[in-house]
C-alpha positions in Angstrom: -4.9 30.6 151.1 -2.4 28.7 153.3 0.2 28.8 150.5 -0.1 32.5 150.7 0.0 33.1 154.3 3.7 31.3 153.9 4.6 33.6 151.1 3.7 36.5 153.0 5.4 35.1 156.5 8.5 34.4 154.5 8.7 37.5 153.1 8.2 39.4 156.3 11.0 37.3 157.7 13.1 37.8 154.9 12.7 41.2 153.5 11.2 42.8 156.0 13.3 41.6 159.1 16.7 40.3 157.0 16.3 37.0 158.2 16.4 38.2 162.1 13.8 36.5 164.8 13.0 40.2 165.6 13.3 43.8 163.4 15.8 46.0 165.0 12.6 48.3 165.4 10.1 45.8 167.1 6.4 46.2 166.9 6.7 49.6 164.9 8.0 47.4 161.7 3.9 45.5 161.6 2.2 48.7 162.7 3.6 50.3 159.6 3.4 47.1 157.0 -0.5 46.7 158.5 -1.1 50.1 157.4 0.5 49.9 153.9 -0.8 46.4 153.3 -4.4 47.4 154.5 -4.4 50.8 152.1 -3.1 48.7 149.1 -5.4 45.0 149.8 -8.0 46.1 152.1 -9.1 44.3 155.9 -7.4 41.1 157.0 -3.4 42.4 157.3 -4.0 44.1 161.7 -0.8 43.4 163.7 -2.1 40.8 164.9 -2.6 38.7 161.8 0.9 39.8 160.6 2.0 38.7 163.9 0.6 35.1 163.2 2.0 35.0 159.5 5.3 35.8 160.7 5.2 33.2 162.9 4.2 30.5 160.5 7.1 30.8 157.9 9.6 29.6 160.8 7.3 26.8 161.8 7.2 25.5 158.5 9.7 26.5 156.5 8.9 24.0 153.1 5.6 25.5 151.4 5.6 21.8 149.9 5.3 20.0 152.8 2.0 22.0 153.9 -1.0 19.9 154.2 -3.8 20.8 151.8 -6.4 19.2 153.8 -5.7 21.2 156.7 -6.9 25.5 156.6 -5.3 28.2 157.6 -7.0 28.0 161.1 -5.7 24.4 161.6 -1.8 26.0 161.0 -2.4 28.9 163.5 -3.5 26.9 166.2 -0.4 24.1 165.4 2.2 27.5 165.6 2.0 27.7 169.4 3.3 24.0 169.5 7.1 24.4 170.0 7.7 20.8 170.0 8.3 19.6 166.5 7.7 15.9 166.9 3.9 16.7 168.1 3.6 19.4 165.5 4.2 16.7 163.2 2.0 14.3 164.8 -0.9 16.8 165.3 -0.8 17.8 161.2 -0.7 13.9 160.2 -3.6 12.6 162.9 -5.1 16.3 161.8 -5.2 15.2 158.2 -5.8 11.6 158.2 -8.8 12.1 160.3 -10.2 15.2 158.9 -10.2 17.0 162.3 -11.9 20.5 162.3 -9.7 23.2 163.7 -11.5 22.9 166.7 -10.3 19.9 167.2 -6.5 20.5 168.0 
């Protein structure tokens, strides 16, 4: 599930926005691939879920370097962190002591 989150981020990032931070045409771009994405796949792709997966590819741009022990809960909460050395220190302890999401 985690893997795909980052495939979907990344592509959002990629295709969607051409590699910019933003989309020339702001919010409007994830109001309109929530609606195509919900009508194809069903519940689970709101603006604000989008939101979140777009955020993730930048935080963690390798797919292979994604912990398997931690969920996709554990890597939304670690997004917000903007300093990468405690990132990285909050996935290791994260993973080497099994904390619950509810942890971080």
């Amino acid at each position: 599930m985690v893997q795909a989150c980052w495939h979907i981020g990344r592509l959002i990032g990629e295709q969607e926005q051409q590699g910019q931070k933003r989309a020339e045409y702001g919010k409007q771009q994830l109001r309109q691939l929530s609606s195509r994405l919900q009508r194809e796949f069903g519940r689970g792709f709101d603006v604000t879920n989008l939101h979140g997966l777009r955020q993730f590819y930048p935080s963690f741009q390798k797919c292979d370097a994604l912990r398997p022990e931690l969920n996709w809960t554990h890597y939304r909460t670690l997004i917000h962190l903007e300093n990468s050395v405690a990132r990285e220190w909050y996935i290791a302890e994260s993973a080497n002591q099994y904390w619950i999401a509810r942890a971080l």
